[in-house]
C-alpha positions as CSV (number, residue, x, y, z in Angstrom):
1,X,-47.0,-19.7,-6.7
2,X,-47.7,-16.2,-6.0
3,X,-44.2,-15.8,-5.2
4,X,-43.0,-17.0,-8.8
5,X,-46.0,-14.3,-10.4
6,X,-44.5,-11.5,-8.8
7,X,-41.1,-12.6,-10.1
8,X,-42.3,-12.9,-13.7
9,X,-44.5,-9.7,-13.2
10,X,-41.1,-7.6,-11.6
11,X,-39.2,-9.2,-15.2
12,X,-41.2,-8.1,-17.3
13,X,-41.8,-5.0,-16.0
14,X,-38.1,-4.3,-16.4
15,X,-37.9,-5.0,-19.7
16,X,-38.5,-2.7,-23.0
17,X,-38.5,-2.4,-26.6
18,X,-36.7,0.5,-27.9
19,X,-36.7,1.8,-32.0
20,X,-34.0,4.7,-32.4
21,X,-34.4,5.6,-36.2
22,X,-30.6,5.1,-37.2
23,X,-30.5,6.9,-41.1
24,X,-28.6,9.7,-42.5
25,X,-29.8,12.7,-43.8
26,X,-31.5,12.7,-47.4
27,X,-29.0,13.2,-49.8
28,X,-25.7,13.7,-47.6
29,X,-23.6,10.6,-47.7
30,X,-22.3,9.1,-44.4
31,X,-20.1,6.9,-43.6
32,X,-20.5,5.0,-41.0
33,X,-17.0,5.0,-38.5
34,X,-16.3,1.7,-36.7
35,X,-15.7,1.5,-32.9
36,X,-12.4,3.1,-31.5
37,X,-12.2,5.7,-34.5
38,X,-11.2,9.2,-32.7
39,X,-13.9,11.7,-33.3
40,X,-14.0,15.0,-33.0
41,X,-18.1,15.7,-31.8
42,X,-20.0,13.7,-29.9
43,X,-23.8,14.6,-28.8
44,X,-25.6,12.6,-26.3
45,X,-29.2,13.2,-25.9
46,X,-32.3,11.5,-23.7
47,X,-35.1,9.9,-25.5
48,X,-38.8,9.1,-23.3
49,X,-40.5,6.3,-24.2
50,X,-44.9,5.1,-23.2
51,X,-45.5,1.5,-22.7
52,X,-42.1,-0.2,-22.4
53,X,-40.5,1.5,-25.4
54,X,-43.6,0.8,-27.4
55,X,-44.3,4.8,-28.6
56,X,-41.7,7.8,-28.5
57,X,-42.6,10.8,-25.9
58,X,-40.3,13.2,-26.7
59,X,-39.3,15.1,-29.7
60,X,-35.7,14.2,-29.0
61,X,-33.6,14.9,-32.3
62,X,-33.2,12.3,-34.9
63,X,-29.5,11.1,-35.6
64,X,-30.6,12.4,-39.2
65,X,-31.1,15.9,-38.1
66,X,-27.8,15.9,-35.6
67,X,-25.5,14.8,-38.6
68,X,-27.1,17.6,-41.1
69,X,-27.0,20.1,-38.4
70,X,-23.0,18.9,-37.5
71,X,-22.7,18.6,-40.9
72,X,-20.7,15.2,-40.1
73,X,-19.5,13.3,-43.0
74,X,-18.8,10.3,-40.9
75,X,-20.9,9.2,-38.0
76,X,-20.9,6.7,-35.2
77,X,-24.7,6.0,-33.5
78,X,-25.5,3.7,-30.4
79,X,-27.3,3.5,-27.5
80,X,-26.5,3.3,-24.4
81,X,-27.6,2.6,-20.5
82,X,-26.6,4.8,-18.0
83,X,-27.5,4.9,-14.1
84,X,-29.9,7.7,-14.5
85,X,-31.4,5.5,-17.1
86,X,-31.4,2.7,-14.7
87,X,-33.0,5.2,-11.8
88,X,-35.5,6.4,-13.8
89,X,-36.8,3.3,-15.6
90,X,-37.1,1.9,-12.0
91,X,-39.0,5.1,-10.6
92,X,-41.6,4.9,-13.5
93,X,-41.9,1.4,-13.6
94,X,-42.0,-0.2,-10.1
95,X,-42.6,2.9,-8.4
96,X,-45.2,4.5,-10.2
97,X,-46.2,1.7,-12.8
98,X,-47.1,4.1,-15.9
99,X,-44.3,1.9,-18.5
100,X,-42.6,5.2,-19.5
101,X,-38.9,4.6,-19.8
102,X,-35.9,6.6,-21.0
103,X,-33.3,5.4,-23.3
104,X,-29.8,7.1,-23.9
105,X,-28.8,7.9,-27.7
106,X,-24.4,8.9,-28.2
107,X,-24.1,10.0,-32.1
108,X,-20.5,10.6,-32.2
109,X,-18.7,11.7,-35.9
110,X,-16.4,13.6,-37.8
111,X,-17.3,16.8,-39.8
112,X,-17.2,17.3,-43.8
113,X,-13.9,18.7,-44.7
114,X,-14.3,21.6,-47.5
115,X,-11.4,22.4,-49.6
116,X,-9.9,26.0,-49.1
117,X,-9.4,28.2,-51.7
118,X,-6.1,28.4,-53.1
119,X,-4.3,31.5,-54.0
120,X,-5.1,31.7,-57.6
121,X,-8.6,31.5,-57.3
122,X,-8.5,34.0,-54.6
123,X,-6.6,36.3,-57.0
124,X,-9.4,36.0,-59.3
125,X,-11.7,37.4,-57.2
């Protein structure tokens, strides 16, 4: 019996909720690129989370402020679980049991293309 607790306990305590806010930035349209689709940046960025996922710790940046400040016009957003992810969720969970986990955010895209002025217009000038 008090082997099966421990086992339910060590399951639980490996498990999380994360929320990553996945919205574009207030009036820029985005389109949203399907998997495979070449891109040309790609930003990865570490997110702390309190009580299993439950409350954000960092001030990470949003995917909203990454694809304003990339100025992407088409975006790709996931998460993702690497092995420092792994390491770390274990350290702070079984090791130190304080529920704070990390979670790994990729925000891959494409940037707006702007027309270039053509030769008239520049003659105008």
């Amino acid at each position: 019996m008090k082997n099966r607790l421990i086992l339910v306990l060590l399951t639980l305590s490996l498990s999380a909720c994360f929320s990553v806010p996945l919205e574009a930035p207030y009036g820029q349209d985005v389109k949203l690129l399907p998997a495979g689709t070449p891109v040309e940046v790609t930003k990865r960025y570490q997110k702390w989370y309190a009580i299993w996922g439950i409350f954000p710790l960092t001030m990470s940046d949003y995917p909203a402020e990454v694809i304003a400040r990339e100025d992407l016009a088409e975006a790709r957003i996931y998460t993702e679980d690497t092995i420092e992810d792994a390491f770390s969720g274990f350290v702070y969970v079984m090791l130190i049991p304080a529920g704070i986990l990390p979670q790994s955010i990729v925000i891959e895209g494409n940037r707006r293309k702007y027309a270039r002025p053509t030769k008239s217009v520049l003659e105008n000038n």
